[in-house]
C-alpha positions as a Python dict, from the first residue, in 0.01 Angstrom:
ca = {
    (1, 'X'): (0, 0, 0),
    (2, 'X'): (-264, -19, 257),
    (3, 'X'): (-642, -182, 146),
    (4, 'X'): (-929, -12, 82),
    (5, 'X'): (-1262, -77, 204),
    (6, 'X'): (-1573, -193, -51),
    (7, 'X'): (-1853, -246, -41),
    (8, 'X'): (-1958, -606, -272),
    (9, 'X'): (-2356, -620, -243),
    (10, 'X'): (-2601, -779, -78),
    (11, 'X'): (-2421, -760, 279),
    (12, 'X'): (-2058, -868, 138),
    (13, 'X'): (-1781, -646, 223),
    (14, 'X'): (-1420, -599, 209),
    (15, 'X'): (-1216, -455, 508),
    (16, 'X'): (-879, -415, 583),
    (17, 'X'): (-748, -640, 783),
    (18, 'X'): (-740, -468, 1162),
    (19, 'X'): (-559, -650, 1446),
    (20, 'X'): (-892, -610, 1595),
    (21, 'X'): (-1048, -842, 1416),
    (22, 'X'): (-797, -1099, 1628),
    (23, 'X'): (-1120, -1297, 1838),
    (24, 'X'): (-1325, -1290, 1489),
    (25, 'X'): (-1083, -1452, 1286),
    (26, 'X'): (-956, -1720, 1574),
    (27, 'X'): (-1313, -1816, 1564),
    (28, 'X'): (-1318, -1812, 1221),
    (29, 'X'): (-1052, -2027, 1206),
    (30, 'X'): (-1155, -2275, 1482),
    (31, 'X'): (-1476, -2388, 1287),
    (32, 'X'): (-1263, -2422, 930),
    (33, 'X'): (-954, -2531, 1104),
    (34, 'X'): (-1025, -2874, 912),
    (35, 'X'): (-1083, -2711, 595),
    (36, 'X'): (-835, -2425, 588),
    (37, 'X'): (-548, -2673, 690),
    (38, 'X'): (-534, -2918, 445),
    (39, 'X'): (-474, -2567, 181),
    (40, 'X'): (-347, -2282, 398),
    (41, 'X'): (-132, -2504, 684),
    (42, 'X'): (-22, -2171, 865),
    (43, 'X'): (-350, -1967, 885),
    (44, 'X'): (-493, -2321, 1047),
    (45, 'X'): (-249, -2225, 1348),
    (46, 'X'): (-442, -1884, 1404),
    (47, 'X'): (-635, -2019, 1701),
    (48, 'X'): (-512, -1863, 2004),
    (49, 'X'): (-474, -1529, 2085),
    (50, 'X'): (-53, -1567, 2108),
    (51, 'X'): (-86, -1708, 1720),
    (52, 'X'): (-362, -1432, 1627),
    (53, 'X'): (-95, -1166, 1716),
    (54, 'X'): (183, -1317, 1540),
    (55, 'X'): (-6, -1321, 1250),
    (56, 'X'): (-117, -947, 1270),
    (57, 'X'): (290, -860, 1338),
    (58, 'X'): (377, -1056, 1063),
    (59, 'X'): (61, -913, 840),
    (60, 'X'): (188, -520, 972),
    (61, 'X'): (569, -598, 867),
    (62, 'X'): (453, -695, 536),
    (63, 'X'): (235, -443, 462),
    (64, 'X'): (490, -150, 579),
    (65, 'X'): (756, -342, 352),
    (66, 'X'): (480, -333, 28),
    (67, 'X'): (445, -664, -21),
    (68, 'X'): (146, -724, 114),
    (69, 'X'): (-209, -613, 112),
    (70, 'X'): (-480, -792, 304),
    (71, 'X'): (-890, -748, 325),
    (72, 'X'): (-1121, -945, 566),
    (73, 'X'): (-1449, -975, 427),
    (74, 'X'): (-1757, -977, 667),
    (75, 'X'): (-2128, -1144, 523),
    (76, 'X'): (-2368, -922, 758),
    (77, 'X'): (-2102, -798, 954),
    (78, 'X'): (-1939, -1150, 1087),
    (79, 'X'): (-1633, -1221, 924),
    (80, 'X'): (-1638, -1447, 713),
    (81, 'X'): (-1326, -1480, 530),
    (82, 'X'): (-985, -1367, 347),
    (83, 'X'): (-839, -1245, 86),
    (84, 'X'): (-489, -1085, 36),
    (85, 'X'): (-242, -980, -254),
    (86, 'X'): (105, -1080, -128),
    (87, 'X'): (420, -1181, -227),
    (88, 'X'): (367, -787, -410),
    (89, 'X'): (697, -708, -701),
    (90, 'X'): (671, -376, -747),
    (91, 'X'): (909, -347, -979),
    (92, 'X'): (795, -609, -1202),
    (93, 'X'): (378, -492, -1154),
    (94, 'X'): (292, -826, -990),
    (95, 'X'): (102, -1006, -705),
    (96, 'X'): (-20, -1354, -562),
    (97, 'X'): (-400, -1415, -442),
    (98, 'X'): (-453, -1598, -109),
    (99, 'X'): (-761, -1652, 14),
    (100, 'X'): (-999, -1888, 204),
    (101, 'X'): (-1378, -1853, 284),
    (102, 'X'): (-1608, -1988, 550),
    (103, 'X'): (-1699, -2360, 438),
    (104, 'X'): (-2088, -2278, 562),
    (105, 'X'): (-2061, -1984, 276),
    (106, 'X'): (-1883, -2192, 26),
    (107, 'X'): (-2050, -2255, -312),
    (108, 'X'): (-2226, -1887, -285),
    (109, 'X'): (-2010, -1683, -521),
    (110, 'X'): (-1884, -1444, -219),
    (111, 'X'): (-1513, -1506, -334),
    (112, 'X'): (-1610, -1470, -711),
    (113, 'X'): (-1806, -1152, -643),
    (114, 'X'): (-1547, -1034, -435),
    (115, 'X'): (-1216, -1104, -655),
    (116, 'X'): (-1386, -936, -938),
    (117, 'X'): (-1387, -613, -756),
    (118, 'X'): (-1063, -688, -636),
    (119, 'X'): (-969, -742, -976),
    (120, 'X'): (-1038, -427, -1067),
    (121, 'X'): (-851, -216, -846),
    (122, 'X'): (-571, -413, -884),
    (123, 'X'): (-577, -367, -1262),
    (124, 'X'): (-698, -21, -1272),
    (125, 'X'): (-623, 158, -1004),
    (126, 'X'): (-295, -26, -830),
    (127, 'X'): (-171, -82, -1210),
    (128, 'X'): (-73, -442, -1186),
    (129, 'X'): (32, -616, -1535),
    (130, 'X'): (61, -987, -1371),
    (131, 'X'): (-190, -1137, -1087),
    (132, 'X'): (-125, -1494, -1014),
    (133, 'X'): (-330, -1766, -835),
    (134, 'X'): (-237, -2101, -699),
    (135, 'X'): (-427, -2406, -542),
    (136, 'X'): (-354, -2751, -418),
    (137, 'X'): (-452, -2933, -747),
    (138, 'X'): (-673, -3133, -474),
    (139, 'X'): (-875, -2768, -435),
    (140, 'X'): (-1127, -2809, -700),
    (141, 'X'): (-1334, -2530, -579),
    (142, 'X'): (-1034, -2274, -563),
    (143, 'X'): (-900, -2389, -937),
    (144, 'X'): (-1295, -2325, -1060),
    (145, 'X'): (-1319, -1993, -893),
    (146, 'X'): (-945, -1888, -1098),
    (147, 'X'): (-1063, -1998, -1443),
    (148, 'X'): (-1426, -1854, -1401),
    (149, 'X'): (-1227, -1483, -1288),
    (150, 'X'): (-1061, -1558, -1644),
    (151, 'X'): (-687, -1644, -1501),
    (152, 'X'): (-494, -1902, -1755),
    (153, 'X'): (-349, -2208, -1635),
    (154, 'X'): (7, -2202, -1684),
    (155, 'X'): (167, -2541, -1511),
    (156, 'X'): (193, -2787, -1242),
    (157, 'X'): (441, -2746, -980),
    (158, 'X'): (515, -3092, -864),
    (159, 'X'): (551, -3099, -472),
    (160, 'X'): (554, -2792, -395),
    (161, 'X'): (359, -2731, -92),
    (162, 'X'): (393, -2987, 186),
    (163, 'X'): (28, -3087, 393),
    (164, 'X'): (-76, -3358, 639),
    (165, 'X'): (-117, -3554, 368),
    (166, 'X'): (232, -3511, 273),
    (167, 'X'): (386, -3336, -54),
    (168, 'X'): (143, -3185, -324),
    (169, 'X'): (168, -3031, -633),
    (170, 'X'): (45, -2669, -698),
    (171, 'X'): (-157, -2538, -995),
    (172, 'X'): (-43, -2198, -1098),
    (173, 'X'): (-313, -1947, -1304),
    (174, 'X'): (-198, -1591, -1414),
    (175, 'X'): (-445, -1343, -1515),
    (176, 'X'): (-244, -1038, -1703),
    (177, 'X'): (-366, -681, -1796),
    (178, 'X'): (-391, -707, -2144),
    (179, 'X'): (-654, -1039, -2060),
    (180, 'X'): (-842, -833, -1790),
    (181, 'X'): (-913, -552, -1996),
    (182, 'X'): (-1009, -758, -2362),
    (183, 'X'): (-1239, -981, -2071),
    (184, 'X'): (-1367, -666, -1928),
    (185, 'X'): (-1481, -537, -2238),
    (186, 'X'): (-1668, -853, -2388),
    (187, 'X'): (-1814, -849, -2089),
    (188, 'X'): (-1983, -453, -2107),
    (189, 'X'): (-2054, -592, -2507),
    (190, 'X'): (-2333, -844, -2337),
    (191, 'X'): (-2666, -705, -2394),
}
C-alpha cells in the first residue's frame, strides 16, 4: 500500500514520504532532536545524511512488504512532521499510528486535523476494523490528541519502551470501525 497525497486546509498537507525529503527531515529532526527522543528514540538518530538513508531503506522495505505506510506533512510547504500506519496485519484489518510534529507547531491541531482525514481513509477506503495508538504515559499531549480522535484506552503496558530516562510504560488506545463510523455519524447529526 503506497500513501496518498491530501490536502488538510489552510496550508497543511499530507505527502508520501519521498527519500527526497532526506535534508528536510534531518533538519527537522535536528531542531526536535530533544523532543522527538525522549518518545521516538530511533527517528532522534535521523540527523545525518548516512542515518537519513537508512531510514528511507528501511521505510522502502516496509512499504514493499505492506506493513507500512508513511506521509510527511508540510505547513506552507516546509515539512513539518510525521505520521505513518505501521506495524500493518492485513489479515487481521489492523494498524499502529506513529507520529511526531514540529514542537514550534505543537498545540495547533495540525496532527488532530490531520489524523481525522487519515482516519478516514483508513476506515473507509483501506477497510481497517482495528487502528491502535500508543504514547509514553509521560506524552500528555499525544494521549489528548488519541482520546479527542475518539480511540479507547485499553491498558498500561508496564516498561515497555526503554528512553534516556530509562524503562517506561506505554498507554495503548484502539479506535475500531464500528466506533469510527457511530462517531462519524453523531458528528454529521451536529447542527
Amino acid at each position: 500500500m503506497q500513501a496518498r497525497y491530501f490536502e488538510l486546509g489552510d496550508g497543511l498537507e499530507a505527502k508520501p514520504a519521498l527519500r527526497s525529503d532526506a535534508d528536510a527531515l534531518i533538519e527537522l529532526v535536528r531542531h526536535n532532536v530533544g523532543h522527538i527522543g525522549r518518545y521516538l528514540p530511533p527517528v532522534a538518530d535521523i540527523v545525518t545524511p548516512e542515518k537519513a538513508q537508512a531510514h528511507f531503506d528501511l521505510v522502502e522495505r516496509q512499504i514493499e512488504e505492506g506493513s507500512l505506510i508513511d506521509w510527511h506533512l508540510y505547513q506552507d510547504g516546509k515539512l513539518c512532521g510525521e505520521i505513518r500506519f505501521n506495524h500493518i496485519e492485513a489479515t487481521n484489518r489492523k494498524t499502529a499510528v506513529g507520529c511526531f510534529i514540529d514542537s514550534r507547531l505543537q498545540g495547533r491541531g495540525l496532527i488532530n486535523r490531520a489524523m481525522t482525514r487519515l482516519l478516514a481513509y483508513a476506515f473507509e477506503e483501506l477497510r481497517f476494523n482495528r487502528v491502535e495508538w500508543r504514547c509514553d504515559v509521560s506524552n500528555v499531549s499525544s494521549r489528548k490528541v488519541a482520546e479527542r480522535l475518539g480511540f479507547v484506552l485499553e491498558g498500561r503496558l508496564r516498561q515497555a519502551q526503554c528512553s534516556e530516562s530509562g524503562f517506561e510504560d506505554v498507554l495503548v488506545f484502539s479506535l475500531l470501525a464500528s466506533e469510527y463510523v457511530a462517531r462519524t455519524r453523531k458528528i454529521a447529526a451536529i447542527p
